[in-house]
N, C-alpha and C positions, 0 to 999 in steps of 0.2 A: 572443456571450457577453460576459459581464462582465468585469471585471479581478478578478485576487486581491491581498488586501491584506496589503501585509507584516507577516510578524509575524518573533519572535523567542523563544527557550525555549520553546514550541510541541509539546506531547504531541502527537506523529501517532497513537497507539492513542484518544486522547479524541476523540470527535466531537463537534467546536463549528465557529461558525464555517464559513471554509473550509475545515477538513476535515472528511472525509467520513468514516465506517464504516474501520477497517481490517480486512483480511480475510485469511486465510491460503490459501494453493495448493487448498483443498478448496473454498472459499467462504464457509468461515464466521468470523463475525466473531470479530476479534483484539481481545482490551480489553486485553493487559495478556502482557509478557513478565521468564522467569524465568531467567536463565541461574546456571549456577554455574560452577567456576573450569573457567577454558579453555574454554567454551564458547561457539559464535558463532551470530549471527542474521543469514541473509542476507535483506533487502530492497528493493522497489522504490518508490519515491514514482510517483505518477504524477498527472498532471489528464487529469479526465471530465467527462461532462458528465450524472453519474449526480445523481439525483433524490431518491439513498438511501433508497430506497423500495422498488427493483427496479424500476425503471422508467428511462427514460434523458431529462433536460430539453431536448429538441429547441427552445427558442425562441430566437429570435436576440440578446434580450436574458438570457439564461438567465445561473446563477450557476454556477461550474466549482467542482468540489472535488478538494483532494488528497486521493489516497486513498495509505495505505500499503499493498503486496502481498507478504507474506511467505511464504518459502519453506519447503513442508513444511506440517504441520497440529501442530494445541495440545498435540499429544504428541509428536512428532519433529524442531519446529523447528531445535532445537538439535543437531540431528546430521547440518545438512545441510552442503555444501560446496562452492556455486555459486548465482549468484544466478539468477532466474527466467530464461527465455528469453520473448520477446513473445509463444507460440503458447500458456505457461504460464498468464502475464497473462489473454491472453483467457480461455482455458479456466478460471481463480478466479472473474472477474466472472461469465462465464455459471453455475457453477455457485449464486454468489453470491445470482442470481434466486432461486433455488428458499429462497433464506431470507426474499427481500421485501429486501436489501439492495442491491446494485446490478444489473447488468442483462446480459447480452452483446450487445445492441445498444449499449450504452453506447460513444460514443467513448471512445478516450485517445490519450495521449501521456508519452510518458517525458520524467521530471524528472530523475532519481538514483537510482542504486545505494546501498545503504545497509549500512553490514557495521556491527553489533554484537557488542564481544567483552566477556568477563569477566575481566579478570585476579586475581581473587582477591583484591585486597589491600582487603580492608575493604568485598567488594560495589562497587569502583567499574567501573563500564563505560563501555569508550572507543569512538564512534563516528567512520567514517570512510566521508566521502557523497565518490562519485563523481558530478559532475555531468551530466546529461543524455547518457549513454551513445549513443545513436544518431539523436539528432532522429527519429526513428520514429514515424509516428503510425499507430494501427490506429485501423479504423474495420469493424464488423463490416457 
């Protein structure tokens, strides 16, 4: 696989670039989150070696993308209270297939935890990345 290229200020729900589709616990893709006061977003960054297609790029010079995996689905994100577990992980991507977005063949690898909160004051949300939680790589 190829190297990722750094970036900075970086929408992980926009797919450009190296990243990939973000998706939520059911599979389906995440464009866009809405919290209001007190409210939190748990997530996971990861790199795959998904094709965002539903398909996984198996060639050794292939291109890796981050993908975000957020916890819960586009109606209950916001009232979860724990971030994914890796059996979670796999289980979004494989369901992910079934939208043509990524794959459960797809490898990964944990990047970061990700907690987004809202404190109310004027719509600002404060994120706090926990990096690379367990060097854990699945590979289905």
């Amino acid at each position: 696989m190829s190297g990722i290229d750094s970036f900075a200020d970086t929408d992980l729900l926009a797919t450009a670039g190296d990243v990939g589709q973000s998706i939520y616990e059911d599979g389906t893709a995440a464009t866009a989150l809405d919290l209001d006061t007190d409210e939190t977003c748990y997530a996971t960054l990861i790199v795959t070696n998904s094709k965002g297609d539903g398909g996984a790029d198996e060639d050794d010079d292939g291109s890796p993308l981050l993908v975000l995996v957020i916890k819960g689905t586009s109606t209950d994100y916001m009232d979860e209270t724990e971030h994914l577990s890796s059996s979670e992980i796999q289980s979004a991507l494989e369901e992910s297939g079934d939208e043509d977005i990524h794959a459960g063949v797809t490898a990964w690898a944990h990047v970061a935890q990700i907690l987004i909160t809202e404190d109310g004051a004027g719509g600002a949300a404060f994120t706090t990345v926990t990096m690379n939680r367990n060097n854990a790589v699945s590979e289905a």
